[in-house]
N, C-alpha and C positions, 0 to 999 in steps of 0.2 A: 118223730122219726119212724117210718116201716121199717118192722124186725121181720116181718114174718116170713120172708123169701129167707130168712137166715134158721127158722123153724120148719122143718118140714113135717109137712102134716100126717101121720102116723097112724094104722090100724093098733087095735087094741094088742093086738099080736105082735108088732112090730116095738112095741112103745114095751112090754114084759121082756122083751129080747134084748132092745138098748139095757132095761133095767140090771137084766143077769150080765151082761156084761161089765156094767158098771158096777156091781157089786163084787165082780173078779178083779176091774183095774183096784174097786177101793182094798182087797185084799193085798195084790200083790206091792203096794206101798211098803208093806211092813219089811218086803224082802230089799226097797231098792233105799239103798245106807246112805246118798247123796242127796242134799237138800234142794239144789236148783233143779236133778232129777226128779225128785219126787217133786215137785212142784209143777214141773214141768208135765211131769204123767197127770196128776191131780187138773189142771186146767189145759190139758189138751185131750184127754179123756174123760173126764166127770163134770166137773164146772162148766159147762159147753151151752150153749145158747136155748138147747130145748127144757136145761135147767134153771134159768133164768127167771127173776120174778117179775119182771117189769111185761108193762103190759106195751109201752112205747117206746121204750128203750131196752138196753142190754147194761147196765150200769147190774155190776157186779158187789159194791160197797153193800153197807149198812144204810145208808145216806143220814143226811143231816134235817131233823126232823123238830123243824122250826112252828110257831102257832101259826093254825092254817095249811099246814102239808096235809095232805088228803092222800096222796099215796105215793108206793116206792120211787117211782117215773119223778116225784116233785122233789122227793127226798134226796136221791140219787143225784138229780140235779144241783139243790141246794145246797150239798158239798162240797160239790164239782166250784160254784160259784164261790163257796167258804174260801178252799183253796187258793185259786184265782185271785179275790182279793187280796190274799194274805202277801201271795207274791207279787201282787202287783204287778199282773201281766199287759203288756196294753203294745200300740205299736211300737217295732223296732224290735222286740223282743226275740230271740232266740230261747228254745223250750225244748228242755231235753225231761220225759214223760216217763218215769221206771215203774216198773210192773202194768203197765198201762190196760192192761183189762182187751175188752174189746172196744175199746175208743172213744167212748161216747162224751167224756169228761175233754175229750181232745177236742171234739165234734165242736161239742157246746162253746170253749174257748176260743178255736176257732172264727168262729160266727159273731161272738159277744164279745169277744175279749181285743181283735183284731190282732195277734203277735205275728210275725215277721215268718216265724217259723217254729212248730211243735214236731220234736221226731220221739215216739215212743217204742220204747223198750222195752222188750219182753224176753220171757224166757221160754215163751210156749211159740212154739212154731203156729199151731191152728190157731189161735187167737191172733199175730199176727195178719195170716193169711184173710182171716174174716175183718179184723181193722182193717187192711189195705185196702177190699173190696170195697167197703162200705162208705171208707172217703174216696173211693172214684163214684160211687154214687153217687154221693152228699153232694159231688163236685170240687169236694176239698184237697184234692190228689197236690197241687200247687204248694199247700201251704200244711199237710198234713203228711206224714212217712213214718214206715215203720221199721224195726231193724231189729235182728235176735241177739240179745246177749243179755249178761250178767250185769246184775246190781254191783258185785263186786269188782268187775272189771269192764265195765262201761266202755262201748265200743265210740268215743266221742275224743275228740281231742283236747289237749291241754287249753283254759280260758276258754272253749269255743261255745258256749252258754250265758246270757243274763242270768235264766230263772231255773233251776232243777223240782221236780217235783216227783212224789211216791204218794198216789191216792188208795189207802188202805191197803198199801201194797207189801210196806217195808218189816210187815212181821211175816212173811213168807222170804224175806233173804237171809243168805245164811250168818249174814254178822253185818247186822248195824253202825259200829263204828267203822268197819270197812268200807258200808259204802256213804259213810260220811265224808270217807278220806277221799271217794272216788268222787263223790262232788262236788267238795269243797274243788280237786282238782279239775273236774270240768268246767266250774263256773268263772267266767271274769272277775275281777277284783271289783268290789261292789256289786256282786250278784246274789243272789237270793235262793236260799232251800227252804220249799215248805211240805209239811208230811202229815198225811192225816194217817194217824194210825193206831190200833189197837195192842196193848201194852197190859199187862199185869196191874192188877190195880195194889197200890201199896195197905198191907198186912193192918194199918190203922183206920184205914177207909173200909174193909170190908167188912161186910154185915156181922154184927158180934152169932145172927143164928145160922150162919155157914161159917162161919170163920174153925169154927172145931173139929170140923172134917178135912184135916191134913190130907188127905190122899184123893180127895176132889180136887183139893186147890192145887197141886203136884200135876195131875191128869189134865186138868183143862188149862196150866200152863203148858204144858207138852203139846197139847191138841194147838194151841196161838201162837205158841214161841216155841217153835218145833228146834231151832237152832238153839243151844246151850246159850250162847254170843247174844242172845235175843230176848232173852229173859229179864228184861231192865222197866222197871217202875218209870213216870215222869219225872223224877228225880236227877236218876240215872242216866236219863234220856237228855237232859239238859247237859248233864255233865258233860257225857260223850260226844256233843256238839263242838263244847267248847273246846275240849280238848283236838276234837280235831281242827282247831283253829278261827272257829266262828265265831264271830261278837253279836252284840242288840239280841242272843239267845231268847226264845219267852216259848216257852212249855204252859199250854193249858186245857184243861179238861170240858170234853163237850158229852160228856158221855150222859148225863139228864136230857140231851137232846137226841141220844139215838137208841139205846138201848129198852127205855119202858115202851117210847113210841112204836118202835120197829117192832116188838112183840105183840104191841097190841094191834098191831096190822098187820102181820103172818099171821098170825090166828084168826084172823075172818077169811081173809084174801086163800088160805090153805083148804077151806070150807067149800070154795068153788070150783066144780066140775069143769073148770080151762085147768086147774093147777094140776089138774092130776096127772100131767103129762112129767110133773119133776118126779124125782126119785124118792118113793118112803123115808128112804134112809135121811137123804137129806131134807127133804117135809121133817120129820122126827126132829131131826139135830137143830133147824132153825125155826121151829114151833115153838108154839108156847113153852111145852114142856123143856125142852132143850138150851131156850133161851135161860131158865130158872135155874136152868144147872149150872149154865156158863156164862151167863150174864152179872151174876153178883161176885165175880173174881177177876173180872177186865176194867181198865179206864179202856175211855177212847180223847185221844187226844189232840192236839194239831201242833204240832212246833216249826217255830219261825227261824233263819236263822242268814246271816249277812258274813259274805267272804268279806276282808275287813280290803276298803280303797287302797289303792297304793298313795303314800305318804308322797305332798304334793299334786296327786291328780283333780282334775275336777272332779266333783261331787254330782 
């Protein structure tokens, strides 16, 4: 996929000028108290396409970083695909897509997956704008749509979904189980939630030589699970499922497959005179260095989860 009509090409001067200003939007966070706000500022001000690591794509994740991934563009995908099968998307499918990035995980489905229809959801106005663009390129405009709204209150109708999906999305809303309930309430009965997502790793699993600096592990939950509501272990995360009424539950951990990989690949790939176009700050924060700080206090996980049939229907 060509990203580069969505980068534009930048004197040294212009590219110090995006930077100062992105180090003012990243400032002015601290002032805005709403989290679909801040979210919204955060990826439609900073997270934007010139910050992007992929060299073919615009895939926003960690990805999934299987033997043989060679880099983010494979990785990115490979999650994309993790997902997919998990839901079991294929024709006939209705696809409702939350937090949906700049599309590309829709792109790929699309294409590979054949479903009926993916409409994703976002809460950033400019990633919208630049998804909608990108599937009238692709060609995908038929079978690919984009729409603004909340995780929490999902602009879709009651049953009017097979599969709901959140790719790395669902620790930037402001409460998890909320929008459990919002999908469980969009999905048809026998429909499917799958979410790959980054979680608090639980207090037994992390490393006994960070585990003693309570006020990292406090900081880099705050920095992941910015929402109070959002702070839930895979444990937790099962739980919350269920309780919002989902059955066949299964919570598990892929994080050996994203976290050493993905570090050992920022760290070369950050080495090359095309990256220097992203911003220090976040060079720094998803570099090696940064990954060490906040990588031994996350799972990454995927959970599955089944609106239960209605009693009597076909199967």
């Amino acid at each position: 996929m060509a990203v580069m009509e969505f980068r534009d090409s930048e004197s040294s001067t212009r590219r110090t000028v995006r930077w100062i200003r992105e180090w003012g939007w990243f400032a002015a966070l601290l002032f805005v108290p709403r989290v679909p706000n801040r979210f919204s500022l955060v990826y439609d001000r900073i997270v934007t396409a010139p910050n992007s690591l992929g060299e073919e794509s615009l895939f926003l994740n960690l990805g999934y970083w299987e033997d043989g991934t060679q880099d983010f563009d494979q990785a990115g995908a490979a999650l994309a695909r993790l997902v997919a099968t998990e839901a079991r998307i294929g024709s006939g499918d209705v696809v409702v897509d939350v937090g949906c990035g700049l599309g590309d995980q829709d792109f790929l489905w699309a294409k590979e997956f054949g479903p009926k229809r993916i409409t994703g959801v976002n809460i950033s106005a400019k990633q919208i704008e630049i998804s909608t663009a990108r599937a009238a390129e692709f060609g995908l405009s038929d079978v690919v749509a984009y729409v603004h709204g909340s995780a929490n209150d999902l602009p879709q109708s009651d049953a009017s979904a097979t599969k709901v999906t959140a790719l790395e999305s669902a620790l930037h809303f402001p409460s998890r189980p909320r929008f459990f309930d919002e999908a469980f309430r969009v999905l048809e009965p026998g429909g499917r939630l799958v979410t790959a997502d980054v979680v608090p790793l639980a207090d037994e699993h992390v490393p006994s030589e960070v585990k003693r600096s309570r006020t990292k592990r406090i900081l880099v939950h705050r920095i992941f699970t910015t929402a109070r509501k959002n702070n839930t272990n895979a444990e937790e995360y099962r739980r919350a499922l269920v309780t919002a009424g989902f059955e066949n539950v299964r919570v598990y951990s892929i994080r050996d497959h994203v976290y050493p990989q993905y570090t050992e690949y920022v760290s070369r790939r950050f080495e090359l005179p095309e990256m220097r176009r992203i911003n220090p700050l976040i060079r720094r924060f998803f570099g090696r260095k940064g990954a060490s700080f906040w990588a031994p206090w996350l799972d990454y996980i995927v959970a599955v989860a089944d609106k239960p049939q209605i009693e009597g229907s076909p199967q």
